[in-house]
C-alpha positions in Angstrom: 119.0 -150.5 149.7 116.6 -147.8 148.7 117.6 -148.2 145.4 116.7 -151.4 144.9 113.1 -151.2 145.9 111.3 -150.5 142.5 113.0 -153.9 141.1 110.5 -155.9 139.8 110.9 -159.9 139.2 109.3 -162.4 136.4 110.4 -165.8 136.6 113.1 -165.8 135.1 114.2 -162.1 135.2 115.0 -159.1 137.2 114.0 -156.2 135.5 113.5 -151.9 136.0 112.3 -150.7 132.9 110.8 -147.1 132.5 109.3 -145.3 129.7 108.1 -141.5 129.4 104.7 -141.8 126.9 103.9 -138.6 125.4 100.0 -138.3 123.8 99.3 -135.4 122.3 95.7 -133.9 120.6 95.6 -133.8 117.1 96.6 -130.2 115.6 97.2 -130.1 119.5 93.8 -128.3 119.7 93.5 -127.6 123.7 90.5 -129.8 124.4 91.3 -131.3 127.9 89.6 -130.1 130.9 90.7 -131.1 134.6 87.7 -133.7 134.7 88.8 -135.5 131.5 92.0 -135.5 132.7 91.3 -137.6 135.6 88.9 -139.6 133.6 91.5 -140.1 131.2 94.2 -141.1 134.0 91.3 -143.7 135.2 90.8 -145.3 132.0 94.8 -145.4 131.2 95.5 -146.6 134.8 92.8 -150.0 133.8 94.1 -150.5 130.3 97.7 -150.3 131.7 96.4 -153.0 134.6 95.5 -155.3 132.2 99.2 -155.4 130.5 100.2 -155.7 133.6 102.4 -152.1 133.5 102.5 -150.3 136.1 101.5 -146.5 135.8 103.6 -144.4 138.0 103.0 -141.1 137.4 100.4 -139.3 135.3 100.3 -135.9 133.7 98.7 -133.5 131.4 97.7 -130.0 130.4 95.3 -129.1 127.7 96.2 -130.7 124.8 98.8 -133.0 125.7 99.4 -136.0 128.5 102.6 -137.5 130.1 103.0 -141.1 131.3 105.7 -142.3 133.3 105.0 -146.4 133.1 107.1 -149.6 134.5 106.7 -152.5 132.4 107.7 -155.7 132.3 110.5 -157.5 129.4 107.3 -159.0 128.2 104.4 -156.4 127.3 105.6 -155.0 123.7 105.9 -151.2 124.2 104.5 -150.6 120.7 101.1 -153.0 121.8 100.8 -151.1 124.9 100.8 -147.7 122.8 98.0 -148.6 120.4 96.0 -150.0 123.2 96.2 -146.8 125.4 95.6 -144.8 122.6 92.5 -146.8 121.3 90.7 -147.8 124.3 91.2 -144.3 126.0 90.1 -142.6 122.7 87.2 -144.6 122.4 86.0 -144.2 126.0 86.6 -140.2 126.2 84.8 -140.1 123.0 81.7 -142.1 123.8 81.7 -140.4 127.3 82.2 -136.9 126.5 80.6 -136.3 123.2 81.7 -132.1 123.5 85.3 -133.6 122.1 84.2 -135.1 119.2 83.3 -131.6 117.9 86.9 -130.5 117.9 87.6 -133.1 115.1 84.5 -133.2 112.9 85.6 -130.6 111.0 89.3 -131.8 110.2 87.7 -135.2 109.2 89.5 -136.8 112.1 89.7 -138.6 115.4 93.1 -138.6 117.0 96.7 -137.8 116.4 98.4 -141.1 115.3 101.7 -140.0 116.6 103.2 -140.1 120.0 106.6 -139.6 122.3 107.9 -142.9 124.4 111.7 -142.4 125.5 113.3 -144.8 127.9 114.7 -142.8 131.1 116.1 -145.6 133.4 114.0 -145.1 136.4 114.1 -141.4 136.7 111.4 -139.7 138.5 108.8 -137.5 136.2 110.3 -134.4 137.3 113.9 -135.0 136.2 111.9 -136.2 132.6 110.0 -133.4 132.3 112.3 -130.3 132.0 113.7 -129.0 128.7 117.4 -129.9 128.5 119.6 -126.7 128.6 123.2 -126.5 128.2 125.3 -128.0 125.2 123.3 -130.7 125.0 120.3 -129.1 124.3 117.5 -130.4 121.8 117.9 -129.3 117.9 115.5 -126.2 117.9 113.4 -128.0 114.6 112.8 -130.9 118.0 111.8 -127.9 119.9 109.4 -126.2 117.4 107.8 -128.5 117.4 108.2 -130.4 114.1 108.7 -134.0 114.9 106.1 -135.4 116.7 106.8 -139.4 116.7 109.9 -140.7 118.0 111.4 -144.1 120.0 114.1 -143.3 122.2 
C-alpha cells in the first residue's frame, strides 16, 4: 500500500505525474551561492504553490538547479516553466543586485532554455545519475550541446 500513497485525486481523475526541471545560468556562468539557493528554492516553492504543483525535491549547484515537481493533468507544464523561470528571475534579480553583473556584459538576462523529462514517480536520486551501460546518453547530449529538451 506504500506505493499508493503519493496518488493524488482531482474530481474527476487519479493522477501521479512527475517531472525533473532542469534551469541552468546563461553561458552557465557559476553565479549561485548557498544563500541564493535557498532563496531561490523559497521563491520556486510559492510560485509552484500557486499552480498548485507540488515541489518535492529541490537542488542546485553553482550554475544550475534541479526540480523534481508533482503536478496535476491540469497546470500546462510549459506555463509552469515560464512562470518559474520569470518570477524567480525577477525576484533574484531585484533582490541580489551582485547577479545582474554577471550578464551586463553579454547583453543578457537569463538562459531561455531548460531540461523537463517525465520520470514516473522516481525519487531525485535515481533521476540524477548519468546513465551508464548501453544505454548511455549520445556523448554530443553529454557535452553538453543541447540544452532544451521535452522528454
Amino acid at each position: 500500500m506504500a506505493e499508493y500513497q503519493n496518488i493524488r485525486t482531482g474530481r474527476h481523475c487519479i493522477f501521479v505525474l512527475h517531472a525533473h526541471v532542469v534551469f541552468v545560468t546563461k553561458f552557465r556562468h557559476k553565479v549561485f551561492a548557498d544563500r541564493h539557493l535557498t532563496r531561490l528554492e523559497e521563491i520556486m516553492r510559492s510560485v509552484c504553490a500557486d499552480f498548485e504543483v507540488e515541489l518535492v525535491e529541490f537542488n542546485g549547484e553553482n550554475n544550475h538547479v534541479h526540480l523534481l515537481v508533482n503536478f496535476p493533468p491540469k497546470a500546462a507544464l510549459s506555463k509552469l516553466v515560464n512562470s518559474l523561470k520569470g518570477v524567480s528571475s525577477r525576484r533574484m534579480r531585484q533582490e541580489y543586485p551582485e547577479l545582474v553583473k554577471h550578464y551586463r556584459r553579454a547583453q543578457c538576462r537569463g538562459c531561455a532554455s531548460h531540461f523537463a523529462g517525465s520520470v514516473g514517480g522516481a525519487p531525485y536520486a535515481a533521476t540524477a545519475r548519468p546513465p551508464s551501460g548501453r544505454h548511455a546518453a549520445p556523448s554530443h547530449f553529454a557535452r553538453g550541446r543541447w540544452s532544451a529538451s521535452y522528454g
